[in-house]
Every structure is written in structure tokens, then in C-alpha cells.
C-alpha positions in Angstrom: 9.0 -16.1 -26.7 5.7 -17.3 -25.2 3.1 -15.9 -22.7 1.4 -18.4 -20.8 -1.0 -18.6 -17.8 0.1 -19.8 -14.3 -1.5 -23.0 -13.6 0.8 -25.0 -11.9 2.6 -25.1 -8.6 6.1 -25.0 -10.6 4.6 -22.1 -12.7 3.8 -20.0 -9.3 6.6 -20.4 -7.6 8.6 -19.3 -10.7 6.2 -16.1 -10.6 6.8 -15.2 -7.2 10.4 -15.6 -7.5 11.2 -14.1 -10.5 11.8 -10.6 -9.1 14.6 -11.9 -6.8 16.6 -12.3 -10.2 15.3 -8.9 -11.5 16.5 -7.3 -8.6 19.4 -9.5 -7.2 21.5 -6.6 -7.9 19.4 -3.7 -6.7 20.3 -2.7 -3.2 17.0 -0.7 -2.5 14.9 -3.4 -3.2 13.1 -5.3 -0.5 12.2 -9.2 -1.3 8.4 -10.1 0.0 8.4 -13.5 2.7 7.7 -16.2 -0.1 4.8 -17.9 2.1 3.3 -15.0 2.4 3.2 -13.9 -1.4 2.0 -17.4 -2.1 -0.7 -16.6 0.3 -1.9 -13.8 -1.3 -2.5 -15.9 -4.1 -4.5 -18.7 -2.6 -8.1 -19.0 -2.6 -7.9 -17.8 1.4 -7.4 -14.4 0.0 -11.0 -12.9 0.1 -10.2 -10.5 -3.0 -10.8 -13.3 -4.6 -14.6 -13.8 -3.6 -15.4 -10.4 -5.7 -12.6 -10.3 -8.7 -11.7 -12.5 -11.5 -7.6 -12.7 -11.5 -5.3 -14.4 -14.2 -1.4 -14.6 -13.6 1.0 -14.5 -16.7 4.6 -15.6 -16.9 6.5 -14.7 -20.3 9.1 -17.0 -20.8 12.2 -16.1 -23.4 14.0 -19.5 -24.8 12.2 -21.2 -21.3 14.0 -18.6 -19.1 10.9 -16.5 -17.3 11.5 -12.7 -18.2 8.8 -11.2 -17.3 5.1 -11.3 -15.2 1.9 -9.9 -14.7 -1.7 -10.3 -13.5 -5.3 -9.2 -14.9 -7.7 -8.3 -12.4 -10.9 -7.8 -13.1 -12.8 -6.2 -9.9 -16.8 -6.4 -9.8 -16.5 -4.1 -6.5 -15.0 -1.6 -8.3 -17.2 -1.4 -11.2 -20.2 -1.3 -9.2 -19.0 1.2 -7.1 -17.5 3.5 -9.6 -19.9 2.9 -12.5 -17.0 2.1 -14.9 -16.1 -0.3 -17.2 -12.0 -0.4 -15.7 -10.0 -3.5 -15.4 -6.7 -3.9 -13.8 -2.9 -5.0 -14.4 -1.1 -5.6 -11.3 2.6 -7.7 -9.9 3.8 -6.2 -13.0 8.3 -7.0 -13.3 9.7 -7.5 -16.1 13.2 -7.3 -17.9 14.4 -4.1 -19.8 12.8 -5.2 -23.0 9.9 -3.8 -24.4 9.2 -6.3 -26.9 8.4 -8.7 -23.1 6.8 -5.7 -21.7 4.5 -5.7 -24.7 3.2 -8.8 -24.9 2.5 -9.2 -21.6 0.4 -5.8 -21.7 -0.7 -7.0 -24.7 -2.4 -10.3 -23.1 -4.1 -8.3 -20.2 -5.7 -6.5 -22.3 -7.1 -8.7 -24.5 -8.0 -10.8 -21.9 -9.8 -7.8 -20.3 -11.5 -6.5 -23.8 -13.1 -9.9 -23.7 -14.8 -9.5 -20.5 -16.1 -6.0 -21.8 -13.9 -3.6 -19.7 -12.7 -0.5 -21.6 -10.1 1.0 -19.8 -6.8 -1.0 -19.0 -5.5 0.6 -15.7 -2.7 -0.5 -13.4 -0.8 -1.2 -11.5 -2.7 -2.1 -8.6 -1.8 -5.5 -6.4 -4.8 -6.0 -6.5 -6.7 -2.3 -5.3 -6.2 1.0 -3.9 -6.7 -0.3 -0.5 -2.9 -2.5 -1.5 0.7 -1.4 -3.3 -0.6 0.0 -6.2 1.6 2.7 -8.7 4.9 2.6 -10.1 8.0 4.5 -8.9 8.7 7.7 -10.4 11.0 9.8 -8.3 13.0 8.7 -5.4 14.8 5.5 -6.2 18.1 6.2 -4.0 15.5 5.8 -0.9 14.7 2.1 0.1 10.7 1.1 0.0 8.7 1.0 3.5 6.7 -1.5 4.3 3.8 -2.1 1.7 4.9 0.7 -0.9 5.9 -0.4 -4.2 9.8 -0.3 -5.6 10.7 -1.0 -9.2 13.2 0.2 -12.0 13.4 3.7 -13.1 12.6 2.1 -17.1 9.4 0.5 -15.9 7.9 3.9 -16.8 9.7 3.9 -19.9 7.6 0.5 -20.7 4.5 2.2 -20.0 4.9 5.3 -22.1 6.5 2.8 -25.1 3.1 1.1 -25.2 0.8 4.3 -25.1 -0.2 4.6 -21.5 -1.0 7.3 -19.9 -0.9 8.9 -16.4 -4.1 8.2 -14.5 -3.3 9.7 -11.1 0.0 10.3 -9.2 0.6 9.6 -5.1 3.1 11.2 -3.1 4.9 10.2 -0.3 6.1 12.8 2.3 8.9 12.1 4.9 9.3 13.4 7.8 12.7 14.0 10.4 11.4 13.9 13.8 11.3 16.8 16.1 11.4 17.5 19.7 8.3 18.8 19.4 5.1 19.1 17.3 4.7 23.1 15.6 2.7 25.2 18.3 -0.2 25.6 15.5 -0.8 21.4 15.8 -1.0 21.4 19.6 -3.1 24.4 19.5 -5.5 23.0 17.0 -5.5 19.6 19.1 -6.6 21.1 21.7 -9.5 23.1 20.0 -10.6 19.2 19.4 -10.6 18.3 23.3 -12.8 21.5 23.9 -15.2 19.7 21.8 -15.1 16.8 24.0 -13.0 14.1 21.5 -11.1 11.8 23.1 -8.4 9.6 21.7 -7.8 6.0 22.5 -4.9 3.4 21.7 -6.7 0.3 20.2 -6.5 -2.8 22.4 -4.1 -5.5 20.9 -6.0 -8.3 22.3 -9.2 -7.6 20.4 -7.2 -6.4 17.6 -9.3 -7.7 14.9 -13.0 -6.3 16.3 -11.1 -2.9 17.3 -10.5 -2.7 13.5 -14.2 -2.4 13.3 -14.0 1.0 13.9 -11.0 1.6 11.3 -13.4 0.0 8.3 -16.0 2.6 9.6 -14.2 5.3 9.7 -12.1 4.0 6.5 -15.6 3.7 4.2 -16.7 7.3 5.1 -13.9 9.2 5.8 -12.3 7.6 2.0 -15.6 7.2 0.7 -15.0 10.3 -2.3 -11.5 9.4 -3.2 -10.2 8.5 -6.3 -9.9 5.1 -6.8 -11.9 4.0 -3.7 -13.3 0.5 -3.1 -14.7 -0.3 0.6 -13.6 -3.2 2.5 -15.2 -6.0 2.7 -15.6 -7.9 6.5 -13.3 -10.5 5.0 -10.8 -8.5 3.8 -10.7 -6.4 7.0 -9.9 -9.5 8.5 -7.2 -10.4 6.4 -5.7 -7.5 6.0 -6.0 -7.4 10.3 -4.7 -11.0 10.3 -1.2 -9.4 8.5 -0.4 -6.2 10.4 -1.9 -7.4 14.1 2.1 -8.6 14.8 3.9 -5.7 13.8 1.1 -2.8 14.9 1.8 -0.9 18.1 -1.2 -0.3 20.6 0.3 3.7 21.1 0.5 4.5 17.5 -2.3 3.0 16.3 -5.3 5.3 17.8 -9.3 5.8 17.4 -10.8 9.3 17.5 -14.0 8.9 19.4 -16.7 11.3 20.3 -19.3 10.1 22.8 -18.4 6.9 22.2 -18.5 6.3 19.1 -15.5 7.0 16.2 -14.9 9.3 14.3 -11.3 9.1 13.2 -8.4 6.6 13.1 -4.5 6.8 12.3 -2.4 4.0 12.1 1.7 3.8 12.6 3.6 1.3 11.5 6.9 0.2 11.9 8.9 -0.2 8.6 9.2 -3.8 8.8 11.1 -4.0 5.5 14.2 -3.3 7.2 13.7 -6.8 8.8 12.6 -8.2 5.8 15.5 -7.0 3.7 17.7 -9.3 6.2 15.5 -12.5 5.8 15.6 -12.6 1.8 12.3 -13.3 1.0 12.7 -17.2 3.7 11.3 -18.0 6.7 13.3 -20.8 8.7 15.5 -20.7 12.3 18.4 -18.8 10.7 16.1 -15.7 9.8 13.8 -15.9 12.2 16.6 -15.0 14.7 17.6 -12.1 12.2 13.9 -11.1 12.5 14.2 -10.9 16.5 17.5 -9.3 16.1 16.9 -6.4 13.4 13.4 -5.7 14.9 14.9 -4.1 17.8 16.3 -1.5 15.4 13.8 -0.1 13.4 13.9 3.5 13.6 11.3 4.3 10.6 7.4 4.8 10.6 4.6 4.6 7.5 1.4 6.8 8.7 -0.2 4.0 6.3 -3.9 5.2 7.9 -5.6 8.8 8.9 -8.9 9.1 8.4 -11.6 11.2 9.7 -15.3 11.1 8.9 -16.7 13.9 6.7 -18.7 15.7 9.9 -16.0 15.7 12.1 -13.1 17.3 9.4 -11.8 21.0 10.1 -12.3 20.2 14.2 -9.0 19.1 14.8 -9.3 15.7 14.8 -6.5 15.2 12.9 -4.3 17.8 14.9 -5.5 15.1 18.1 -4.5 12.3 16.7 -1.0 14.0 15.4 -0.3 15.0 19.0 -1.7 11.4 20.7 0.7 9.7 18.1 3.6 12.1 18.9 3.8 10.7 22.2 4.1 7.1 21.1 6.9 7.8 18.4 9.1 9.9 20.9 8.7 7.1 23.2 9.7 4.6 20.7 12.6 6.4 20.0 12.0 6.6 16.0 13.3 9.1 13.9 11.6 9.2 10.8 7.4 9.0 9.3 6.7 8.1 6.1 3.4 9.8 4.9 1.9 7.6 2.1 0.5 7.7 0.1 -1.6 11.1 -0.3 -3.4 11.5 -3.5 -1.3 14.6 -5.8 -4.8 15.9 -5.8 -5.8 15.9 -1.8 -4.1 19.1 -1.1 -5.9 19.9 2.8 -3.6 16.4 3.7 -0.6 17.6 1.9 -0.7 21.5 3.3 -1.4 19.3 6.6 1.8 17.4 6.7 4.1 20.2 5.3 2.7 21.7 8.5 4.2 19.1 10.3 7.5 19.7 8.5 7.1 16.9 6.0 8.6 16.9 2.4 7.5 15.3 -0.7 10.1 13.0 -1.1 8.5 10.3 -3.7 6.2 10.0 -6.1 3.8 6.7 -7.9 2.3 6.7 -10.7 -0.6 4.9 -11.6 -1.2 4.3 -15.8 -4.2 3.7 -18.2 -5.1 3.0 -21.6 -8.4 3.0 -23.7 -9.2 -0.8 -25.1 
């Protein structure tokens, strides 16, 4: 058995594909377009520009069983004052002895560059998938939330780690209607002259703008933060611009300016889980095809700046959004993930009528 680095072409495409084996009999498990994964790990990713990031393959008599990735994250350790690397794209057969040494050579190569806690996973921050799976594997993954094995915990607890913080995910079976105490909290927010807008799809990536502002304040105290960057803003815009809709994806303003920001997304993995991981004329046309039917939502943003909480902004924004889902004709939102600790958005969305239906968990380790 050998660990190894990823330095060649041969050696990434074996990384990126090695889950498709993994999980080639899982039917909840949704395979990642291959060009994009391989973008994510090209020098055009601007994570890059701020973190130091080694990819790992462990090979078992040549055959690759397992893979992961140390991240080492100036941002965060400036911003948080801690000595904390990371472990992220973590798969990896049932075998601890593989699970081990790949563990193993993170955090060595982590020690070595001074860091003191080994945490993880993350691919590659907060503001990305980042936990493992530890309730709700009969439920398929939405779009950008993590999916793995129910023994992947099992690996972490076998080599000493710890829980670092858990996320939840809520669901939610839409209504007919909102509960009377939303609307009437909404409208306590248009008394005080807030207004909500749809962003405008054709300046897309400046309208983001005003998510990073409202994103690096309103997120600013959470566990785990890291602020984006300008580049990353744009390449994380440069990703959801196709899929996002103008009428669920909405700004908060007051006089002008804003002050909150949600963001709806359509589950795209249920395309995804058609095109097997390929882009060429066969899936395209399944893309075009099963797009049509998407009937699930991710609230993947809701932010509001500290100054304007507890003034129904958030109420607003529910009630604005409403509209666009009922006239989408979806039938389900996906409220992830919320912090186990950020109870104000949890007691929020079981006022909605949501229900924890998973949970992540994100590990660590002294070095």
C-alpha cells in the first residue's frame, strides 16, 4: 500500500474519478460534471491564491482505494487567530488501515507547516461542501451538500477525531400559504420602508456585490467564517449565474442600499444524477430534458446585516421568495446548512414548518 501525491494528469483524473467506483452502487449518490471538478483544481480556482493544497491518492496493489487533500488556509488563520489546517475530498474504501494513512499523511504534512489542529472535512472552506453525513442517508444530496457512507464516521472516530461542530439541514413541504405570523412580521419590515428586489440576471456578477456585503457582515461572527475574496465571488458567480432564478434570488434594500440577501436554488443534482459525471450531446439533451422537472429548492443564502436583524427582514424576504416558488411550481426547500448552534434561524424555519431532516458533521484532532 502506498500514499503518494497527485502530480500528474493520469494521477488527477484517477482522483476525481475514483468515487464513481466507491459509489457505483449507491443510488443516493450524485456524481460531480468531471470538467468541472477538474476545474476546481486548476490554478483558475482563486482559493488557491491564499491556501497551500496537496492532493493524495492511496493506491492498494496499484488499484487507488482511497483520496484526500491538505489545505492549509492563510485566510483562515488570520482571521480566526488559529493555528487550524484542513483535510477535504475525503472517499475512501471501508478499510481503516487506508483511512489511516491517508489521515495519517495530512497531518504530518500539516504538523510540518506548524498548524495544531487537523480539522476537516472542508472542500476547501465553510463558504463550500464541508462535513460528513451523519443522519439522513435514504434522502439523495441537493445541489452542493455533501453525501458519503454511513462508515466514513466510523473512520473518523477509529482514528481519534472528534466532533468539531454539527450542521443541519431542514426540509420543508410547501404550502399554500406562508403561517399568518411571517406575513405579519413581513409586513412590520415594509412599515419600515425595506423594499425587496429580484437581482438582475444580466449584471449577475456586480449584483453579487451586494450578496458579498451582506455575506461578510451579516456571517461575519459565525463559526467557521472566512470572507470572500473579489475573486472568489466571481467564481463562485461564474458557477451558479446558469442555474440561479432572478425571482428567488432577492436583495433586502433600505434606501438604497442592502441590507439582506437570500438565494434559491434549484436542485440541479437531479440533472446531474442523469449526466453521470460527462458532458457531451447525449447528456446535454438529458440536461435540457430533466431541467424542466426539478421540483426541489436549497435556501443555500439568507443573510441579514447585524443592524437590520429582529425587523423582519427575513420575514420579507420569506414572503418575496414565496411568490417565486409557488410560481415555479416547486414543492420542496432545503434549508442548509444552519449551524446546530444558530438557534434564532432554526426556531425561524420550524416557523415556517421546516423539519430537521439531516445532519453533517465536521471532525478535529490535536497534532
Amino acid at each position: 500500500m502506498e500514499i503518494a501525491e497527485v502530480k500528474s494528469e493520469k494521477d488527477l483524473d484517477d482522483f476525481i474519478k475514483l468515487p464513481f467506483r466507491i459509489y457505483s452502487s449507491n443510488r443516493f449518490y450524485v456524481p460531480p460534471l468531471i470538467r468541472e471538478m477538474r476545474k476546481q483544481f486548476s490554478p483558475s480556482n482563486p482559493f488557491f491564491k491564499h491556501a497551500e493544497v496537496k492532493l493524495f491518492l492511496a493506491r492498494k496493489n496499484g488499484v487507488c482505494t482511497g483520496r484526500i487533500v491538505s489545505i492549509l488556509n492563510r485566510r483562515h488563520i488570520e482571521f480566526h487567530k488559529e493555528k487550524a489546517g484542513f483535510f477535504g475530498f475525503f472517499e475512501c474504501t471501508e478499510d481503516p488501515d487506508v483511512s489511516k494513512l491517508l489521515l495519517n499523511r495530512v497531518a504530518e504534512e500539516l504538523k510540518n507547516q506548524g498548524m495544531e489542529t487537523l480539522r476537516g472535512p472542508m472542500n476547501f472552506s465553510t463558504n463550500e461542501e464541508c462535513g460528513f453525513l451523519i443522519e439522513g442517508f435514504n434522502e439523495p444530496p441537493m445541489l452542493m451538500t455533501p453525501y458519503n457512507p454511513p462508515y466514513y464516521n466510523d473512520l473518523m472516530t477509529d482514528y481519534g477525531m472528534k466532533k468539531s461542530k454539527d450542521l443541519f439541514a431542514y426540509i420543508y413541504n410547501i404550502e399554500d400559504k406562508l403561517p399568518e405570523k411571517i406575513l405579519k412580521v413581513a409586513s412590520i419590515a415594509e412599515k419600515r420602508k425595506i423594499k425587496v428586489r429580484a437581482v438582475n440576471k444580466k449584471n449577475f456578477i456586480s449584483e453579487l456585490e451586494a450578496f458579498k456585503e451582506v455575506y461578510n457582515s451579516a456571517w461575519e461572527k459565525n463559526w467557521g467564517f472566512i470572507p470572500l475574496t473579489d475573486e472568489e465571488l466571481d467564481f463562485l458567480g461564474q458557477r451558479l449565474k446558469e442555474i440561479a432564478v432572478p425571482e428567488l434570488t432577492l436583495i433586502a434594500e433600505a434606501e438604497g442600499k442592502p441590507v439582506g440577501f437570500m438565494g434559491l436554488i434549484p436542485d440541479f443534482n437531479y440533472v446531474l444524477k442523469h449526466m453521470n459525471g460527462r458532458v457531451n450531446p447525449v447528456t446535454i439533451l438529458k440536461a435540457v430534458y430533466y431541467s424542466r422537472k426539478i421540483k426541489d429548492l436549497r435556501m443555500l443564502l439568507l443573510g441579514v446585516k447585524k443592524d437590520y436583524r429582529l425587523k423582519g427582514v427575513d420575514a420579507l424576504l420569506f414572503r418575496e421568495g414565496f411568490k417565486g416558488v409557488k410560481k415555479g411550481g416547486y414543492r420542496r426547500v432545503e434549508f442548509s446548512w444552519i449551524l446546530e448552534d444558530n438557534l434564532p434561524v432554526q426556531r425561524l424555519v420550524e416557523m415556517i414548518g421546516g423539519k430537521l431532516y439531516k445532519k453533517y458533521r465536521i471532525y478535529e484532532k490535536a497534532l
